[in-house]
N, C-alpha and C positions, 0 to 999 in steps of 0.2 A: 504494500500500500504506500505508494509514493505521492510524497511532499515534499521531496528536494527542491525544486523547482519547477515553474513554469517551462524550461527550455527542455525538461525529460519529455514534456508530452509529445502523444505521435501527431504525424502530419496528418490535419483535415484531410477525410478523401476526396473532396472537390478541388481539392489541391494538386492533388496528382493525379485526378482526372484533365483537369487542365493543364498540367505540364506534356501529358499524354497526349492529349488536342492540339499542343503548342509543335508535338514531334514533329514537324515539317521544312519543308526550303522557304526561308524568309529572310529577308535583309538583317544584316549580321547587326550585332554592337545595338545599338538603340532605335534600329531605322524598322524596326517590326512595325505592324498596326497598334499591336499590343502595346504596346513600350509608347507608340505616339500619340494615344488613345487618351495616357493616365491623365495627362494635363485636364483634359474635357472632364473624366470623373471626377477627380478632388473637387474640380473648379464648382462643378453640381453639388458633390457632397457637402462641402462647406461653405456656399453659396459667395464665396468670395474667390476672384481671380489666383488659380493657382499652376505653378509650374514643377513638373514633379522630376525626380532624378531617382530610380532607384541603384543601392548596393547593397550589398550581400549580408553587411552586419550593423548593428545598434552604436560600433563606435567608431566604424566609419561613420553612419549618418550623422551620429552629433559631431564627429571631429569636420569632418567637409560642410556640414554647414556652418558652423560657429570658425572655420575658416574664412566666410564668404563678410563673419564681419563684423572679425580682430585683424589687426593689422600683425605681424610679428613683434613690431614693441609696443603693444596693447596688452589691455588685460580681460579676462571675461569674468564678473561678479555671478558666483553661485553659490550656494551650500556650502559648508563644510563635510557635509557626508555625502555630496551629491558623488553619482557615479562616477560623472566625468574627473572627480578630485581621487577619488578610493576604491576602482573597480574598472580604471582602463588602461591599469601599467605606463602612463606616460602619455599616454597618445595624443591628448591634446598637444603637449609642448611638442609634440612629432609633425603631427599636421599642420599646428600654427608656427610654425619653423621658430617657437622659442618664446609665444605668447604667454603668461603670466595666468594663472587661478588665483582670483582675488577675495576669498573663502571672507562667508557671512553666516552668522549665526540664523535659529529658528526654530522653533518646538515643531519637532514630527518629522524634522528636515524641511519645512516648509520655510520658503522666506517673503516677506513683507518690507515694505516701503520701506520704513525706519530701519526693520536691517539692511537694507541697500543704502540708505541714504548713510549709514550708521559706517561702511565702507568706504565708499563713494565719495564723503564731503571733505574726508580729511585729505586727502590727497591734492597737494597741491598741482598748479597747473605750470608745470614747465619739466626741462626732459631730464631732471634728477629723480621724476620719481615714473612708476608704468603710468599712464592713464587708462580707464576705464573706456571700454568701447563696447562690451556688449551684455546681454543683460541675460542669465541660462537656469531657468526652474525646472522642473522632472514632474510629470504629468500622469502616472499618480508619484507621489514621494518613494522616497528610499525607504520610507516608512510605512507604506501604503496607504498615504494619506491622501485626497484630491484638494485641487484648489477648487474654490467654486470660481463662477464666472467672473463675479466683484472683486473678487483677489485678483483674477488675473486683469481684469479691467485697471483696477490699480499700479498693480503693477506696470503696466503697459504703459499709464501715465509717468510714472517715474523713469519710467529706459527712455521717453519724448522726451522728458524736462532736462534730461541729461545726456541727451545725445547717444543713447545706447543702442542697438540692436535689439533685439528681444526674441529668446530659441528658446523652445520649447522641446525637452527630452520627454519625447513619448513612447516610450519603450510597450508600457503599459498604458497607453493614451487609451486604448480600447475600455480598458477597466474602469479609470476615473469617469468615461463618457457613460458608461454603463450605470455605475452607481449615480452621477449628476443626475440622468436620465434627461440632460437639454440637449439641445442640438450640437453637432460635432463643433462647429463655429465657436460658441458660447463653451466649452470643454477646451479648446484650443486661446482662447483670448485672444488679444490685438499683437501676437505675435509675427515677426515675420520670416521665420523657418519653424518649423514642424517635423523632427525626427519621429516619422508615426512607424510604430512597433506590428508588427505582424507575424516571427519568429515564434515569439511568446505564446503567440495565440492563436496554432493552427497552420503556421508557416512554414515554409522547409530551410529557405535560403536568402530570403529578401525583404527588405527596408523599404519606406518612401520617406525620401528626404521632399518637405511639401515646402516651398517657397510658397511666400505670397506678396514676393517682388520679384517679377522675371528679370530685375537683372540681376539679381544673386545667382539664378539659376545659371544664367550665361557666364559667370565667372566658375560657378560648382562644376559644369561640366568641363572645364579645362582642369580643372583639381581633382574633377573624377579620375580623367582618364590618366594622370600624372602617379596619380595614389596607386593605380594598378584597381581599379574597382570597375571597369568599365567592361564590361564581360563580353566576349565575342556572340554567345548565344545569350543573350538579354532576354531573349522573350522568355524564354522559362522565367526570369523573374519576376518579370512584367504579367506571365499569366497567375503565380500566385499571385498576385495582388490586384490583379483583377476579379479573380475568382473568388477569394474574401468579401471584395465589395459586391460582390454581386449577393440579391437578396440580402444583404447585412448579415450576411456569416460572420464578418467581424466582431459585429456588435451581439449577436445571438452567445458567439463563444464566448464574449467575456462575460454575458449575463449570466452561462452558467457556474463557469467559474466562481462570479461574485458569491453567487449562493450558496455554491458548498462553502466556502470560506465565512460568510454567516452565520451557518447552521453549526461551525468548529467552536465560533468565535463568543456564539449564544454560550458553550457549553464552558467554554473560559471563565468568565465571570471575570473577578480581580485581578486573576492572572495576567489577563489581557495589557501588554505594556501601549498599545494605542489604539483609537478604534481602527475598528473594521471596515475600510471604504473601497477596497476594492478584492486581492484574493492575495491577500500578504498575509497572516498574524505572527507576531513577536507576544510572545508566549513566556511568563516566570517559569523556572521548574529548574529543580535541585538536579545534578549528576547521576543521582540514584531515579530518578523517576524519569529521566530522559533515557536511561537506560530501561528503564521497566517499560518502554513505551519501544524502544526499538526493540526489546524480547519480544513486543508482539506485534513485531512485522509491520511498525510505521519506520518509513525513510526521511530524515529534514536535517538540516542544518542546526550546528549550534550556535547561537548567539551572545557569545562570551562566556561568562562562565558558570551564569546563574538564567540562564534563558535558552529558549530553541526558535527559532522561525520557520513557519509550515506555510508552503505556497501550494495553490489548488489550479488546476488548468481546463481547458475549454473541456479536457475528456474524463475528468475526474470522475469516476464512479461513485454514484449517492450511497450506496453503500458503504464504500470505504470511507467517505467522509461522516457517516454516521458512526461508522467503529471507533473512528478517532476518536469523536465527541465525547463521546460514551466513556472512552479510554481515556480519555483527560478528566470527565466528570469524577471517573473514578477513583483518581490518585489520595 
C-alpha cells in the first residue's frame, strides 16, 4: 500500500493510448499538430492568452521558465522550503547561469506580501548587492497547502509594485485547483509563467511550461532547445498533455486523489502537522509507530524525526487508503 509519492503512481491509460495514437510520421521536434495545438488549449483552458512549451520534467519547467525572467545577476524571491531552494540539486543557479534564491519566510511554506516585501525592501539599489527580479510561489505548497485566488491576486500586486516576474511552480497545480474548486485562471493568479504538473498526476514524461506572455515563450524556446529539452519526437509529449486535458482527466485525477488524502487526514486528528488541501499529509508519529505502520504494509517517507508524510495519487485505491486511516486511528 503505497504513499511514497505521487510520482510511484502508474501512467493514466489514456495516456498511452494517446502516445499509441501519436505512433506515426509527423514533423519532428515541436512542429507536430499536437505540440502546435497546446497554445489554443491553455489559451481556452484559462481563458487568458497563452503560449505553451512543453519538457520532460518539473525542474526543467521551473528552471526554463524563471530563466525567461532572472537575469544571471538577478535574484528570484521564494520560500525557504520551496523546491526550487531544497529538492533540485542546484538547478536553478544551472539554468540561471549563476542567478541568486532570495529565501523568504511563511507558515505552511506559503509566502505573503510582507514576507516578500520583508526580502525585497532591504536591498539596496545598486550593483553591490543581487537585485530582485522575479517573484516564485508552489501551487499547492511544499506543505500541501493552496493559495487561494486573493493571495495570489496579492501577491501578483507586489511582483507589479516591484518590478518582478511572477512563476508559479505547479507541480501539483492540478490538486490546489481541485480542492479551490475555481476556475484554473483564478488557481493560477496574475502570474506570468505557469510550470503546470502532469507527471504527478497521470503522466509518463511531460510538463507544460504555460506562458502568458508570448515573449517569454520566444526566448524559453531558445533555452529549450540549448538545455537539451527539446525532444526530437515531441509529440509523444504533447499527446500526454493533451490527452489529460481532454474531458478534464486532469482535474478528475486530482479530485480523486484529494479525497483519499481527506478520508487519511479525517483519521489524523492532532497529529495532522497542516491541513489537508490537497493529497500531501505531514503526519506526528514516534519511530516505533512508523514502524508499526510499515509492518503492515504502508510505504511513505519520513519526515524528520518525529513525523512521516503520506502522499495519495490519481490511482490510489479507496481501500488502501481506508486501511491507512484505520491504521493510524489505531496507534
Amino acid at each position: 500500500m503505497q504513499f511514497l509519492s505521487d510520482n510511484v503512481a502508474a501512467v493514466h491509460p489514456a495516456v498511452w493510448d494517446a502516445m499509441r495514437a501519436a505512433d506515426d510520421a509527423q514533423p519532428p521536434y515541436d512542429g507536430d499538430a499536437m505540440s502546435q495545438g497546446l497554445d489554443a488549449r491553455f489559451t481556452e483552458l484559462f481563458g487568458r492568452e497563452a503560449a505553451v512549451l512543453w519538457v520532460a520534467t518539473g525542474t526543467a519547467a521551473n528552471c526554463l521558465a524563471l530563466a525567461t525572467l532572472c537575469p544571471p545577476h538577478g535574484g528570484v524571491v521564494c520560500h525557504r522550503e520551496a523546491h526550487i531552494e531544497v529538492d533540485e540539486g542546484g538547478a536553478p543557479g544551472f539554468y540561471l547561469h549563476g542567478a541568486k534564491l532570495l529565501l523568504a519566510e511563511g507558515e505552511g511554506a506559503k509566502l505573503t506580501p510582507a514576507a516578500v516585501r520583508a526580502v525585497v525592501d532591504p536591498i539596496r539599489d545598486d550593483v553591490h548587492q543581487v537585485q530582485p527580479h522575479a517573484l516564485s510561489v508552489t501551487q499547492a505548497s511544499e506543505y500541501g497547502r493552496a493559495y487561494r485566488p486573493a493571495e495570489l491576486v496579492a501577491l501578483g500586486e507586489t511582483a507589479r509594485a516591484r518590478g518582478l516576474g511572477f512563476h508559479v511552480d505547479g507541480a501539483r497545480f492540478a490538486n490546489a485547483a481541485a480542492f479551490l474548486g475555481c476556475s484554473p485562471a483564478e488557481a493560477a493568479g496574475p502570474c506570468d509563467a505557469l510550470s503546470f504538473g502532469f507527471v504527478k498526476n497521470g503522466g509518463l514524461t511531460a510538463e507544460a511550461i504555460v506562458f502568458f506572455r508570448p515573449d517569454l515563450a520566444d526566448v524559453a524556446r531558445y533555452r529549450r532547445k540549448r538545455a537539451g529539452h527539446l525532444q526530437s519526437k515531441g509529440r509523444f509529449l504533447a499527446a500526454q498533455i493533451a490527452a489529460m486535458l481532454d474531458g478534464d482527466i486532469w482535474l478528475a485525477n486530482a479530485r480523486h486523489a484529494n479525497a483519499a488524502a481527506a478520508e487519511i487526514g479525517q483519521a489524523c486528528g492532532e497529529r495532522l502537522m497542516h491541513p489537508v488541501e490537497a493529497n500531501e499529509l505531514f503526519v506526528r508519529l514516534t519511530g516505533a509507530e512508523r514502524e508499526t505502520l510499515r509492518g503492515q504494509g504502508f510505504g511513505f517517507y519520513d519526515w524528520g524525526s518525529d513525523a512521516a508524510r503520506f502522499v495519495t495519487a490519481w490511482n490510489t485505491r479507496e481501500a488502501d487508503a481506508k486501511a491507512l486511516a484505520q491504521a493510524i486511528a489505531g496507534l
